[in-house]
N, C-alpha and C positions, 0 to 999 in steps of 0.2 A: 459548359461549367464543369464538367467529367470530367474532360481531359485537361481544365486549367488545374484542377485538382489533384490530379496522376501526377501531372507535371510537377505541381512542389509536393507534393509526398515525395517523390521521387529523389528532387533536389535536395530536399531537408535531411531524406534517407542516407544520403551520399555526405552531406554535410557533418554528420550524428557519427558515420561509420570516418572521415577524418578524424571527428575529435575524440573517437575510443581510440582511435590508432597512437594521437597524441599525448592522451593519458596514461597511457601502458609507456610510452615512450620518456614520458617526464611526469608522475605523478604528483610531485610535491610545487610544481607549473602550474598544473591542467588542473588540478583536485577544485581551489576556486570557481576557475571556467564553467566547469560539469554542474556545480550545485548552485549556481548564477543561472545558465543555460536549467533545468528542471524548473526551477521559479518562475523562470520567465515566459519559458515555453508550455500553452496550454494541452496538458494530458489529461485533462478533464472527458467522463466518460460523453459529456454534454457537447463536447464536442470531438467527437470520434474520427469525425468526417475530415479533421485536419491532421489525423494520427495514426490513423489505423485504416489498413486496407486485405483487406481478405484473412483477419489472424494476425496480420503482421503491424507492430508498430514501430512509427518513425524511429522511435528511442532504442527498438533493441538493437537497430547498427551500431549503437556503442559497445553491447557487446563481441556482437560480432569482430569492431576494429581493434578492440582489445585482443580477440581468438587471433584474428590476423596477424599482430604483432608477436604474438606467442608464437606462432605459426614457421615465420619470417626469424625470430629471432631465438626461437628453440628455449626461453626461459621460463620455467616453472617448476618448482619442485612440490612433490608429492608426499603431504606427511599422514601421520597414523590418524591425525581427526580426520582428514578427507576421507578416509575408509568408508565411515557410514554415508559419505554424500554418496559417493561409486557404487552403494549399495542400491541407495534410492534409485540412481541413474540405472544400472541395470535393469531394475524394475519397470522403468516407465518405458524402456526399449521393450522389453517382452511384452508390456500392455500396445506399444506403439504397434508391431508386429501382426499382434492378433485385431487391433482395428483396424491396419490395412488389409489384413485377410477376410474382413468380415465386411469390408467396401464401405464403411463408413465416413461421410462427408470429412473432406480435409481440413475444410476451416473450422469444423467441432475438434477434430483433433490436433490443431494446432491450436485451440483456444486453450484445451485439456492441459497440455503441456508446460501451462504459463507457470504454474506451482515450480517444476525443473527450474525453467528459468527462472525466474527468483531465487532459487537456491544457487545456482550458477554463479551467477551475476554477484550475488553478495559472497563466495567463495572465492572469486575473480577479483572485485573490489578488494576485499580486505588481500589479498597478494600482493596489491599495489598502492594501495592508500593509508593503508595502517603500519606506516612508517614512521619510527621516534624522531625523524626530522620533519616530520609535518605540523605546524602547529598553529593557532589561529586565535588570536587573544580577544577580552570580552570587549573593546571598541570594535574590530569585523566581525564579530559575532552580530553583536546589535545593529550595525548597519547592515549585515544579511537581513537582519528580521524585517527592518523597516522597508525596505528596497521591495522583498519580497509579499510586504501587507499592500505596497504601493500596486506590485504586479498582480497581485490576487484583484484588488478593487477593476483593476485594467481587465480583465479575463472575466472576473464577473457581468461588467458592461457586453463587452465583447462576446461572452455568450447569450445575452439578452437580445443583444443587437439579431447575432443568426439565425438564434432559435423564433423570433416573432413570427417569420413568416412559415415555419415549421410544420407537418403535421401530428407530432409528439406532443400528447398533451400533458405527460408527467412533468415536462424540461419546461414548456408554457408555466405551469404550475407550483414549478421550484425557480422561480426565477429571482429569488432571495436568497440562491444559498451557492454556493463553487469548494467544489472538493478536486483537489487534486492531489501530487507527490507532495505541495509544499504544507499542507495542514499534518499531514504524518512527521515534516522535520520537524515542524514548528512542536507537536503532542510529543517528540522523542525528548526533545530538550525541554521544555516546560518540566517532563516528568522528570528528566536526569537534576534539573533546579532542585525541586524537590526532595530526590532521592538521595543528595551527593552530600558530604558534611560541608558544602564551601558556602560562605556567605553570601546573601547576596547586597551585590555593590551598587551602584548608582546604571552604572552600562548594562547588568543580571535585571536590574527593575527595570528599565524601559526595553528589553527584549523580552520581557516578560510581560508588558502591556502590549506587544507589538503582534505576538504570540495569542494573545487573547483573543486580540484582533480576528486575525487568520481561521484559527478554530472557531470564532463566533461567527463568521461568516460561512462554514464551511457548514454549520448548523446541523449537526449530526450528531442526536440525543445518545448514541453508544460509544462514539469516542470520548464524549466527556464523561459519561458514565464511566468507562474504561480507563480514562486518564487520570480520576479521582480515585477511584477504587486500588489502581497502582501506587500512587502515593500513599494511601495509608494503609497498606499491608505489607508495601517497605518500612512505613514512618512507626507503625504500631508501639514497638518497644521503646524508641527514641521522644519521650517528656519533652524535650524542650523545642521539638518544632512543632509539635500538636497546635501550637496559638495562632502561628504564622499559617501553616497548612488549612487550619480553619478558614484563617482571614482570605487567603486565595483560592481556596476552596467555593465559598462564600461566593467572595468576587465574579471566579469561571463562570461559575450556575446563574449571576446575577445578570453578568454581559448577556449569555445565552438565554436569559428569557427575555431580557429587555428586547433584544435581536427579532428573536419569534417574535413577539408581540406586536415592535414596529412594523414588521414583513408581512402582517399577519397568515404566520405560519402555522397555521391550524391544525394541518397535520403532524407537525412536531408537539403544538400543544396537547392536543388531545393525546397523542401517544405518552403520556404521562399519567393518564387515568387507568381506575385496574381495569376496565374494558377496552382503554385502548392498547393499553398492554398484551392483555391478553388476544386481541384481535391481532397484532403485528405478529404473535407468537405464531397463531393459528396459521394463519396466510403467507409469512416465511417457509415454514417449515413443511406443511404440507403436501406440497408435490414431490419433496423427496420420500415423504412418508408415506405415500401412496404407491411410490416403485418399489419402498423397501418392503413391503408389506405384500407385493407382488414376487420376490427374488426367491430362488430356490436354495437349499443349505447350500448346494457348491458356490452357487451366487454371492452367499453370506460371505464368505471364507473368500474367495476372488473377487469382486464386487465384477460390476455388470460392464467393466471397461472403458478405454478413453472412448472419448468420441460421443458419447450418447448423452441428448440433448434430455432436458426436464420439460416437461409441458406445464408451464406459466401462465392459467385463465385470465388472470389481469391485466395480461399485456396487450389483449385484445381490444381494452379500450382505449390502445394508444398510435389507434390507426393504423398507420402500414409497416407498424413492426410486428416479427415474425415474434409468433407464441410460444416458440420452443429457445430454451435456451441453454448455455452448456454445464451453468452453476446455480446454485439458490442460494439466500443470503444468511448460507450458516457451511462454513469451511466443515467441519466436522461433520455434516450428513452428506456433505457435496461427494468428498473423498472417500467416506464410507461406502457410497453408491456405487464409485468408480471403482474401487482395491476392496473393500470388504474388508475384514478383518486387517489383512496386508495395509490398511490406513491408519494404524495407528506406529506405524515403522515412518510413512511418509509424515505425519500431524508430528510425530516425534522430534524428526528430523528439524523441521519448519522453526519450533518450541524452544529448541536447545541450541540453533543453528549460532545466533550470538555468545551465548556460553564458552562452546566447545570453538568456535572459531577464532574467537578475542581472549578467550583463555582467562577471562578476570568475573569478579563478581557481580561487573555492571551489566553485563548481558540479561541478566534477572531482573529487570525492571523492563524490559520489552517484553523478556517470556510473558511475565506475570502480562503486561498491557495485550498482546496478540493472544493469550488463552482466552481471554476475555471478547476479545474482538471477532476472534474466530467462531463465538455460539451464534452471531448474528452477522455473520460477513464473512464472504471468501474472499476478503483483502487480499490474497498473492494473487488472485485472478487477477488483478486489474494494475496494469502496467505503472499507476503512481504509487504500486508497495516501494517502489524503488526507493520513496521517501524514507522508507524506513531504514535504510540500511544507511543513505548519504546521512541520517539525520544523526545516527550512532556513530556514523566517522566523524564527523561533526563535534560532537560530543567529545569523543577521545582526542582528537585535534586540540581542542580546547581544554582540555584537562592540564596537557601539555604545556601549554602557556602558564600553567597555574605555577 
């Protein structure tokens, strides 16, 4: 079973690094294929075992055949926003350096790394996708969504199926809920509905029931949190969507409790009470708060390096997974730990990265949704942030059509 497994990792790796090579080569081709191929294909962490092998996942040979192409065909140009990426990237080379000096485990610091990539990757992306001849109108929009709520329900089974016979009893436990890249596109555009002045039309309302779908399935009480609270801190000043925003508002929280309730998703319910709040707060955050609270002032000021894993008591009752891990579920203490002070250049970067890269004003409805997402998630750890970026070309695609 090991080595059936090597084998298509392997295959699919090789498969992933043609189709960046083909996207760099013809983006306004490929662009479809790639955000078809993410939906279809499960990057769910539930199932790791078909994606990921020692740090490495299947998906970042897209990068890679992208760098290939660059490579091969010598084109990129380098402008003044890229400055502050080059800056971060230097950084993570000097921290990369000093954890190889210091012998710590490869696959901690290639897990460490992932933040890089993601910035890459969506620096690389927008060189090639965010082109005024790409456009994608709100009938393929809404057949993305429905296609994709079809493949989420597929993948959901599908991990039910694997995991039964499993010794992980968290994945046993959530086996009502599938988070992947495709619930971050489906959150990017939902919010962009919101956020944009464009009507919405008959195609906008059934992507936007298709979309509920997705996110209720995905059953994760701080993206909707995240994804409300972005609409109306964009909508605040604008009167005349406050009724609709309500109504769908309303609607999101209603899907998502009906969801919990059938599933009986206990633990998403209770985490709604002030004691279950406050317990999720307590038990995210403190194992970093116990190493920061361990760090010495230079510690403060550099943090403690790539590579150095968090000690996780909880994971111990999840069988034969390892108790140490490389992140906890709050990007801002994760980064803190690792850069120290020097993490608010990286958290910066992460923040603004839409902004300063698309150069327009819609970038701000992601910041706003990832500062939010970041107190309680190291979202770029986990190789479906990809969703976020495909979801914002998406979006500008679609604008285009308008």
């Amino acid at each position: 079973e090991c080595i059936l497994s090597n084998i298509v990792f392997y295959i699919l790796f090789l498969l992933f690094l043609l189709v960046g090579y083909l996207v760099a080569l013809n983006p306004k081709r490929y662009f479809i294929l790639l955000i078809y191929l993410l939906s279809i294909y499960p990057l769910s962490a539930s199932l790791s075992f078909l994606n990921l092998k020692s740090g490495v996942y299947v998906f970042d040979s897209v990068l890679l055949g992208i760098l290939g192409f660059i490579f091969i065909n010598k084109r990129m140009k380098i402008k003044k926003a890229d400055l502050y990426l080059l800056l971060v990237g230097f950084i993570y080379i000097l921290y990369l350096f000093y954890a190889v000096i210091n012998s710590r485990e490869i696959i901690y610091i290639l897990k460490d790394v992932r933040p890089l990539i993601y910035l890459v990757t969506g620096w690389l992306f927008t060189k090639y996708f965010d082109d005024k001849s790409l456009k994608v109108d709100d009938r393929d929009v809404m057949f993305y969504f429905i296609i994709s709520f079809i493949f989420v329900l597929i993948k959901l089974t599908l991990q039910n199926f694997l995991n039964a016979s499993g010794n992980d009893e968290f994945y046993q436990d959530n086996t009502y809920r599938y988070l992947d890249a495709t619930v971050y596109i489906a959150s990017v555009y939902f919010i962009y509905l919101f956020s944009s002045k464009r009507e919405i039309n008959k195609n906008a309302f059934i992507t936007i029931v298709f979309c509920l779908g997705i996110i209720a399935i995905a059953n994760s009480r701080f993206i909707v949190i995240s994804i409300l609270l972005s609409i109306v801190i964009l909508n605040y000043k604008n009167i005349n969507r406050i009724i609709p925003i309500i109504f769908y508002s309303a609607v999101l929280l209603g899907v998502f409790y009906l969801y919990s309730v059938n599933s009986d998703a206990e633990r998403v319910l209770k985490g709604f009470t002030e004691e279950g709040i406050a317990y999720q707060i307590t038990s995210r955050f403190s194992p970093a708060i116990n190493v920061i609270k361990e760090m010495t002032d230079l510690q403060i000021i550099f943090g403690q390096g790539l590579g150095k894993p968090f000690y996780i008591p909880w994971f111990e009752y999840r069988g034969d997974i390892n108790p140490y891990n490389i992140n906890i579920d709050s990007l801002y203490l994760t980064i803190f730990v690792k850069f120290g002070v020097l993490s608010l250049l990286i958290v910066g970067r992460l923040l603004v990265f839409y902004k300063v890269n698309f150069n327009d004003k819609g970038g701000s409805f992601i910041a706003i949704f990832l500062a939010m997402m970041f107190i309680v998630s190291a979202t770029v750890y986990q190789i479906y942030a990809i969703g976020l970026i495909m979801g914002y070309l998406l979006v500008r695609a679609n604008e285009r059509s308008c």
